[in-house]
N, C-alpha and C positions, 0 to 999 in steps of 0.2 A: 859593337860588342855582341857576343854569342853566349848565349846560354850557357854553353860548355866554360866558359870563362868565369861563371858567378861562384861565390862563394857556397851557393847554397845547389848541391846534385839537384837535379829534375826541378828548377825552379818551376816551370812552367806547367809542370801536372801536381804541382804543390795545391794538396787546397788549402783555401784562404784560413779555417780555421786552426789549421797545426805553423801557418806561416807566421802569424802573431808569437807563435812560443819559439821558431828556430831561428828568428832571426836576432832573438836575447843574445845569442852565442857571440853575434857578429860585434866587430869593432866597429867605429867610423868610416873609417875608408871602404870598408866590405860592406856595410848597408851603404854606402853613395855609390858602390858600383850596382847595389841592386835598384835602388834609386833611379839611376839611370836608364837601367833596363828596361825596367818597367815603363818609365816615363817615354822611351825611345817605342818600344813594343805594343805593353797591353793599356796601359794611361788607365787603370778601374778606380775608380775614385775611391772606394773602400778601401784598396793596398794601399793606394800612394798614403791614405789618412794613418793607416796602420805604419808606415812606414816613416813617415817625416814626425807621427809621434813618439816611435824608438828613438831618431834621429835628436831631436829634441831632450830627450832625456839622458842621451850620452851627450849631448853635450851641455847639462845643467849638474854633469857629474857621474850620470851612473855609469857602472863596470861592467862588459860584458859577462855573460853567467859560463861556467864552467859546462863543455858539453861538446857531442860529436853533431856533424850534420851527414854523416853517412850512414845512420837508420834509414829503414824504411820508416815512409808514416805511420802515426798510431791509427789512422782511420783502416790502416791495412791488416795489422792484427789479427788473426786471429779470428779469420773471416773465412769462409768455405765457399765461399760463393753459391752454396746451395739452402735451399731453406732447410729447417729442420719441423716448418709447419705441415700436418697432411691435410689433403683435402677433406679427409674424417672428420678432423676436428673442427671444422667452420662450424659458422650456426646454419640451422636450417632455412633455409628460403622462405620468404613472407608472403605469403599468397590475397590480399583483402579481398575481401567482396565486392563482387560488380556493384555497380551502384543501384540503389533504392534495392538490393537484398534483404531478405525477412529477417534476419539473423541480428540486425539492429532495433531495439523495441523505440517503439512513436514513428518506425517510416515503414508503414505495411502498406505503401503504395496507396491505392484509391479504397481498398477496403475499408471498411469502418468510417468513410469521410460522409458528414449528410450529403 
């Protein structure tokens, strides 16, 4: 079986946390061919759990949810790929003091010691 075969586009650049929600869509037979795939392919122990526990639940009764799987993902959105932070706005650089510096009171080095 091929990717191109699965019910769900770009299964394999899917991340894992939009894959929980697109795979609501599917029936039984469409999650046992992703079932498969995966099993056959990537075997992540997080999917296969994600996925034999959808399985599991269509078959204790539930209905697959009304929906397309031909969006892009939501992690895609709306995204520029560019920052919108500048370098301006960082914080300033931490500079401490060398160590035993006068600048700390009780460590004036040897001065003041009998």
């Amino acid at each position: 079986m091929n990717a191109e075969d699965l019910p769900l586009p770009d299964y394999d650049h899917l991340p894992v946390g939009s894959l929980q929600h697109r795979i609501r869509s599917l029936n039984a037979g469409e999650l046992q061919q992703v079932i498969d795939y995966e099993s056959e392919h990537n075997d992540r122990t997080h999917v296969m759990e994600i996925l034999r526990h959808r399985m599991d639940e269509l078959n204790n009764g539930a209905t697959p949810s009304p929906g397309r799987q031909d969006d892009e993902p939501v992690e895609t959105r709306g995204t520029s790929g560019d920052s919108s932070v500048s370098p301006g706005g960082s914080a300033d650089p931490i500079h401490p003091p060398r160590h035993g510096a006068v600048a700390y009171p009780g460590q004036h080095g040897k001065r003041g010691r009998p």
